[in-house]
C-alpha positions in Angstrom: 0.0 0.0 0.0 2.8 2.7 -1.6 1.3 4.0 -4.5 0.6 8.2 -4.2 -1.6 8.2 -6.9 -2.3 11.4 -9.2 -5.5 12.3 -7.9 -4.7 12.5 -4.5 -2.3 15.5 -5.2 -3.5 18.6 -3.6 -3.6 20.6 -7.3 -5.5 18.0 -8.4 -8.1 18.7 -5.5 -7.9 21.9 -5.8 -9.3 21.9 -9.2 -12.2 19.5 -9.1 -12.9 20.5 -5.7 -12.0 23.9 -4.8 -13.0 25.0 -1.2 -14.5 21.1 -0.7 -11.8 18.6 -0.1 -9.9 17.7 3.2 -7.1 15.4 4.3 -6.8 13.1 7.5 -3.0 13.1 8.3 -0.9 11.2 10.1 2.4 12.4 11.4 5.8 11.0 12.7 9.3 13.3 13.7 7.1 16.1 11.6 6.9 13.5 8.9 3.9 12.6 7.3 3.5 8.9 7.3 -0.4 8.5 6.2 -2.8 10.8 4.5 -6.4 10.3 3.1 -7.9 13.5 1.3 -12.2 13.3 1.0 -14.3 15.6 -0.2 -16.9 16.7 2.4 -20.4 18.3 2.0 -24.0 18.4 2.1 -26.6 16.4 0.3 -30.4 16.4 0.6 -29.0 18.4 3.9 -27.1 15.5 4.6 -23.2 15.5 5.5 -21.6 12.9 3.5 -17.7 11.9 2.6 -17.3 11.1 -1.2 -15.2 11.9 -4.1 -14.8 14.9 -6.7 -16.2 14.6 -10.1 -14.0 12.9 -12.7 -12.2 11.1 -9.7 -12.4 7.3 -9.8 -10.2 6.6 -6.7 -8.4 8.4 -3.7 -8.3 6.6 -0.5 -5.1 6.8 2.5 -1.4 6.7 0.9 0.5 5.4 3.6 4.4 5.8 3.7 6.4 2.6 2.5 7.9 0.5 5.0 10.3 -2.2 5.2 9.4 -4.0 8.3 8.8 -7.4 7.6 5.2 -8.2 6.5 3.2 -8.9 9.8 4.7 -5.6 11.5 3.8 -4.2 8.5 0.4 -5.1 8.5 -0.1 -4.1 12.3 1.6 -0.7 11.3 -1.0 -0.2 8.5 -4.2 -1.1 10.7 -2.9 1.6 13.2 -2.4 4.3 10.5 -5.7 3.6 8.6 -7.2 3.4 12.2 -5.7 6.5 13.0 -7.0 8.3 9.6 -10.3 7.1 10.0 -11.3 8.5 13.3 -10.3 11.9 12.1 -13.2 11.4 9.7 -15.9 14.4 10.3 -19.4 13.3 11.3 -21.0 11.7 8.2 -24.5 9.9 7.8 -23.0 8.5 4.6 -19.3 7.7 3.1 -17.7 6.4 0.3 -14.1 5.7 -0.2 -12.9 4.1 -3.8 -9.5 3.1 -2.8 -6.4 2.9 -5.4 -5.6 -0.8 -6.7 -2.2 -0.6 -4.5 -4.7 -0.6 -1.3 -5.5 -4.1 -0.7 -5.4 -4.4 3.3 -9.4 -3.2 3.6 -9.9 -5.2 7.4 -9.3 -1.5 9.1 -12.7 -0.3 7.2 -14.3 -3.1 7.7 -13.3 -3.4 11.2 -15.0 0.2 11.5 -18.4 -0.5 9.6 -18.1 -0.5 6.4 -18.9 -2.7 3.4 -16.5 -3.3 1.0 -17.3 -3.1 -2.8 -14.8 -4.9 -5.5 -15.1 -3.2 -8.6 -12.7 -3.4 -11.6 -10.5 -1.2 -14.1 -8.0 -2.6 -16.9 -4.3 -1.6 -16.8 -1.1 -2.4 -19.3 1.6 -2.6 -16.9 4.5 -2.8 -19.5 4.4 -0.2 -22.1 8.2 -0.5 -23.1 7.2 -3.1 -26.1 5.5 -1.8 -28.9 5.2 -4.6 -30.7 4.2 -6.7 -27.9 1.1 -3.8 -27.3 0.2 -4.5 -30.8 0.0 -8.4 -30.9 -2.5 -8.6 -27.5 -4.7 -6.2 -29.1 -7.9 -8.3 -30.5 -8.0 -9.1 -34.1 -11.4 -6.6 -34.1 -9.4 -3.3 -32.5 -6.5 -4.1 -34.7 -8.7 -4.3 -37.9 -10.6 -0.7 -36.8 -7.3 0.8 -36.1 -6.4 0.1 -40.1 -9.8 1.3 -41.4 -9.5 4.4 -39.1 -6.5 5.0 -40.2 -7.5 5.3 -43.7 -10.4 8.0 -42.8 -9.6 10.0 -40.1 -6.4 12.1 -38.9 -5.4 12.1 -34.9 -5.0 15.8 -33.9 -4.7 17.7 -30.5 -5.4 21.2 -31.7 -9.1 21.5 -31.4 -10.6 23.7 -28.6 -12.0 22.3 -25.8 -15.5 23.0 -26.5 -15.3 20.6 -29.5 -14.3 17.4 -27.3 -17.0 18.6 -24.6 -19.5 18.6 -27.2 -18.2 14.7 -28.4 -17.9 14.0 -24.8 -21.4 14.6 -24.0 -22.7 12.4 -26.4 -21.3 9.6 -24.7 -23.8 10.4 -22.0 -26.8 11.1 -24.3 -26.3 7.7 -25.6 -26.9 6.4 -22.4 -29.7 8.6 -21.6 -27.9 10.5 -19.1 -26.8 14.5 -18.6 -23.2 15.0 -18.8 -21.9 14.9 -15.1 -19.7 18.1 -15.4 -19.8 21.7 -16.9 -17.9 23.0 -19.3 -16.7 25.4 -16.9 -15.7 22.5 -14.6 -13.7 20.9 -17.6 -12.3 23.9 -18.5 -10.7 24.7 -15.0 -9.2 20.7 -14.7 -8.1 21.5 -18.5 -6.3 24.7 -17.4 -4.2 23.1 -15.0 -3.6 20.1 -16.4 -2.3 21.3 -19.5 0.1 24.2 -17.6 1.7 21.1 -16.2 2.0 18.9 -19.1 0.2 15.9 -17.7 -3.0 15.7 -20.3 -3.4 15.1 -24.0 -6.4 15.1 -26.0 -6.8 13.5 -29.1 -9.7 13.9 -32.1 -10.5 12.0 -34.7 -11.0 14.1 -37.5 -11.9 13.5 -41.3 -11.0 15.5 -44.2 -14.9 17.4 -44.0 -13.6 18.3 -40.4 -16.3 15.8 -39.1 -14.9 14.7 -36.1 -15.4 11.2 -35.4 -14.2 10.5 -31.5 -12.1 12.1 -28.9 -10.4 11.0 -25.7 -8.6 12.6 -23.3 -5.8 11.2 -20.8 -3.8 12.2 -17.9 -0.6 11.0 -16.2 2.0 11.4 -13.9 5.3 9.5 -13.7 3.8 6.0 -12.7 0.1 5.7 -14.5 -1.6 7.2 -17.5 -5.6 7.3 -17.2 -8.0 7.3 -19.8 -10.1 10.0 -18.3 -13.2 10.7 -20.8 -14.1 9.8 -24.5 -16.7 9.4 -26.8 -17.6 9.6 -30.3 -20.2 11.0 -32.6 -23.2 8.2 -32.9 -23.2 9.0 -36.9 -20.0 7.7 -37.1 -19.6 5.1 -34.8 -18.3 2.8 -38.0 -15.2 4.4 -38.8 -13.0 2.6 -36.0 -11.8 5.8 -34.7 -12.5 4.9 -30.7 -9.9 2.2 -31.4 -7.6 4.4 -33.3 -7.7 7.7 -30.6 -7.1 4.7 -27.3 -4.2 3.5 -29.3 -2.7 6.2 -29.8 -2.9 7.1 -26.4 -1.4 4.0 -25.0 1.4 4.9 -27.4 1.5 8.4 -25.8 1.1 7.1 -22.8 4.6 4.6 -22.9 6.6 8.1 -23.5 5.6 9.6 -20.1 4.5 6.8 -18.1 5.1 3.0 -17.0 1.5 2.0 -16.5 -1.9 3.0 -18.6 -5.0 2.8 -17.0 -8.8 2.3 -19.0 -9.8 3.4 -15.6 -11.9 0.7 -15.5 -16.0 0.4 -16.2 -18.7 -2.0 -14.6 -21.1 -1.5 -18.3 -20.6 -4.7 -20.0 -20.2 -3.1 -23.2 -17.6 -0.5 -21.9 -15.8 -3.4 -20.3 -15.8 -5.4 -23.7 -14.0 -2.4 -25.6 -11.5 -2.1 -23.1 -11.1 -6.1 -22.6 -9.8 -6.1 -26.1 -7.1 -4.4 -25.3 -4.9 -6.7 -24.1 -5.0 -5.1 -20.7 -5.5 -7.1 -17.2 -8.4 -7.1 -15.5 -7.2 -5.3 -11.8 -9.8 -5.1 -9.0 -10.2 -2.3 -6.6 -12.2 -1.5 -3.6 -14.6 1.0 -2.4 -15.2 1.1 1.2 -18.9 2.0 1.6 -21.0 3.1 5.0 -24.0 4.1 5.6 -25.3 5.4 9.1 -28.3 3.1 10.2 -30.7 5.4 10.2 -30.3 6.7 6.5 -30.1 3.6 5.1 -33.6 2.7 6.6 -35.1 6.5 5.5 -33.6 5.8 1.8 -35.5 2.0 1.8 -38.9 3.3 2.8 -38.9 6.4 0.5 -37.3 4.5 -2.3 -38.3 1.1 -2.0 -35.3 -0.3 -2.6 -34.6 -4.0 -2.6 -31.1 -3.7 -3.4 -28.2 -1.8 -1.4 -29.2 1.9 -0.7 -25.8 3.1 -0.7 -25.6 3.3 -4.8 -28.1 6.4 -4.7 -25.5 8.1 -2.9 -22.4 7.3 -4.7 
């Protein structure tokens, strides 16, 4: 449990949730030792713990040790212990914890449930070649058509891959999660420091077929968003714009991350990859009385917690 993942940095925070965000610390000799940033607020009047938009994991970073391994798990339960009673009063929380977090018994220990969900990752990006061959015979054959259609660029405004972007959503019958202005402020930052790309699909009537944008810092690259335009779904350019980003991804990074999906057909697309399937938890709780408020009002039969999350 080493990993000090991207969005746990405190720019990171402060642009998808400016004025919201707070971080449990733990400190030894002045030296921090654990940490575990949450975003805390109101909803329905309700104090809850969750995550910013456009943030699939956070959960404690806990300084690596190199005890030997039962020391080091007592060590961890004290730390996680530690962070978790700094927690403010909450009637609900959620806590999607990075793949590197696997020791979960503190949380459960305090109440709560624990969630497995999945994401894909290519943890060797060094061989080209080897990238190419574990891609499905399907992705491989839409990158070639693509390629005969559409031109990858990174020059269009950001308007144009919101509008693409949104799409995504409308497909699915949903409203896009985020504002423009939102996307714009992440954009800003990320781009002054040279950790996000964007990449368009674009044909020679300037249709533009797909975009996707990624992020990265030193260890792991992240497909953040995507989409493509439903008239055009043929061409192959999804596959085309996610390989070019793995390629991307293998100059600046050592891992790349599909930042996972639990929609079957989401999964499927980024199965085909080549990439391994890597599970990841969420630590979930629910004060007794909410989760009894939310099953009469909603009559739910399944968990409540999901209308939170």
């Amino acid at each position: 449990m080493t990993s000090h993942c991207l969005f746990q940095e405190s720019w990171w925070l402060d642009a998808v949730a400016p004025g919201q965000w707070r971080a449990a610390v733990v400190e030894k000799g002045g030296e921090v030792v654990a940490r575990m940033p949450y975003v805390y607020k109101r909803k329905y009047g309700i104090p809850i713990i969750t995550t910013p938009k456009l943030t699939p994991v956070l959960g404690p970073w806990l300084k690596p040790s190199g005890v030997k391994y039962a020391k080091r798990l007592a060590q961890e339960k004290d730390l996680l212990q530690n962070l978790l009673e700094q927690l403010p009063r909450h009637y609900y929380c959620s806590i999607p914890c990075d793949p590197s977090v696997t020791n979960l018994l503190p949380f459960y220990w305090a109440g709560f449930d624990l969630r497995v969900c999945y994401t894909y990752r290519l943890t060797d990006l060094s061989n080209k070649g080897a990238l190419w061959s574990n891609l499905r015979e399907n992705i491989r054959s839409d990158i070639r058509k693509a390629e005969k259609r559409v031109a990858v660029r990174s020059d269009l405004p950001l308007e144009q891959f919101y509008e693409v972007n949104r799409k995504a959503f409308s497909r699915q019958g949903k409203s896009v999660p985020y504002s423009l202005a939102f996307l714009q402020r992440l954009d800003d930052v990320t781009g002054e420091r040279g950790q996000r790309r964007i990449f368009f699909a674009v044909d020679d009537q300037e249709r533009i077929h797909a975009v996707c944008y990624i992020i990265w810092d030193s260890e792991c690259a992240y497909y953040l968003m995507g989409g493509r335009a439903p008239e055009l779904h043929n061409s192959g350019a999804s596959s085309l714009l996610m390989w070019h980003a793995i390629q991307h991804a293998a100059t600046v990074s050592q891992i790349f991350d599909f930042e996972g999906s639990m929609i079957e057909p989401i999964e499927r697309f980024f199965r085909a990859f080549g990439a391994a399937q890597t599970p990841y938890y969420v630590a979930i709780k629910m004060h007794p009385a909410l989760k009894v408020a939310m099953t009469v009002k909603n009559g739910l039969k399944g968990t409540p917690a999901n209308r939170f999350v």
